[in-house]
C-alpha positions in Angstrom: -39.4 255.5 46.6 -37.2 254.2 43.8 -36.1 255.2 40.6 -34.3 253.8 37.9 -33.7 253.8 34.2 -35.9 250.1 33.7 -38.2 250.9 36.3 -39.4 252.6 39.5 -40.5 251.2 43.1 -43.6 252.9 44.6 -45.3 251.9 48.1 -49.1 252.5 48.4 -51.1 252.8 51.5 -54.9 253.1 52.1 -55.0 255.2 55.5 -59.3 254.5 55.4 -59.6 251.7 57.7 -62.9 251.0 56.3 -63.4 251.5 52.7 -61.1 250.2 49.9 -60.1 252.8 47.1 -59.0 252.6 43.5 -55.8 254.2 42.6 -54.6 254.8 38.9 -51.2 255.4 38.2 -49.5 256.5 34.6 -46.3 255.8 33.4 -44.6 259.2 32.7 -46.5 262.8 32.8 -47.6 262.5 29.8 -48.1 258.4 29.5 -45.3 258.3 27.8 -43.6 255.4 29.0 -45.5 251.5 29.1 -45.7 249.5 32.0 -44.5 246.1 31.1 -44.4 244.2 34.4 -45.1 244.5 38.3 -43.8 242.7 41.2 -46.3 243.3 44.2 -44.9 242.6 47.9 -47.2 242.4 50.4 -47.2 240.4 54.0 -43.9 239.1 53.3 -45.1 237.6 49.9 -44.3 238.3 46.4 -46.0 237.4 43.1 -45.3 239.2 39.5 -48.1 240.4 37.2 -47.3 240.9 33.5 -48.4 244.7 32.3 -48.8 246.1 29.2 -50.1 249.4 29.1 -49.5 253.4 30.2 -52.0 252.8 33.2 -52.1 250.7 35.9 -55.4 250.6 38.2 -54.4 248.8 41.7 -57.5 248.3 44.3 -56.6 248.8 48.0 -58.9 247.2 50.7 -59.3 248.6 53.6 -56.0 249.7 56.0 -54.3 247.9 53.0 -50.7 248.8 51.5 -48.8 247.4 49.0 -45.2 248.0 47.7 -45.1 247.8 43.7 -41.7 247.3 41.5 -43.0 248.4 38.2 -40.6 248.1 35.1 -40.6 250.3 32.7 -40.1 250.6 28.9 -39.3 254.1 28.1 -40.6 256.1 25.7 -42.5 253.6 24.4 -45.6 255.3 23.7 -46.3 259.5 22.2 -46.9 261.8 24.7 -50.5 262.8 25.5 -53.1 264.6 27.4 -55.9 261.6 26.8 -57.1 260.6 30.1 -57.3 257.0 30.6 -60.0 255.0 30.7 -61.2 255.0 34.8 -63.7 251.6 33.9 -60.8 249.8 32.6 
């Protein structure tokens, strides 16, 4: 929901009040850019990760959401079409 030249601001939510699910995002289209931190906020609380990498996997439990401050270093990596590695 935010966008900015060091970094973007996304908010996930699992809708499945049951089951937890896995999402995977990229940095860029094309992985282009690296992730090189993450500042999670959830239940009023907020902690930051160090990242270092074109994908980040974030599990959600159940009814869960989460709101994510990635930063960014741009074009930090060549664009490609590899997919990313879902076991990671």
């Amino acid at each position: 929901d935010k966008v900015t030249d060091t970094g973007v601001r996304v908010q996930l939510v699992n809708t499945d009040p049951v089951a937890g699910h896995t999402v995977l995002l990229q940095s860029g289209a094309f992985g282009e850019h690296r992730f090189v931190g993450a500042r999670l906020e959830r239940d009023g609380h907020a902690d930051h990760v160090p990242v270092n990498g074109k994908h980040l996997r974030v599990d959600l439990g159940p009814a869960a959401q989460v709101v994510l401050e990635l930063d960014l270093l741009r074009y930090a990596n060549t664009p490609s079409y590899a997919l990313p590695d879902f076991d990671a």
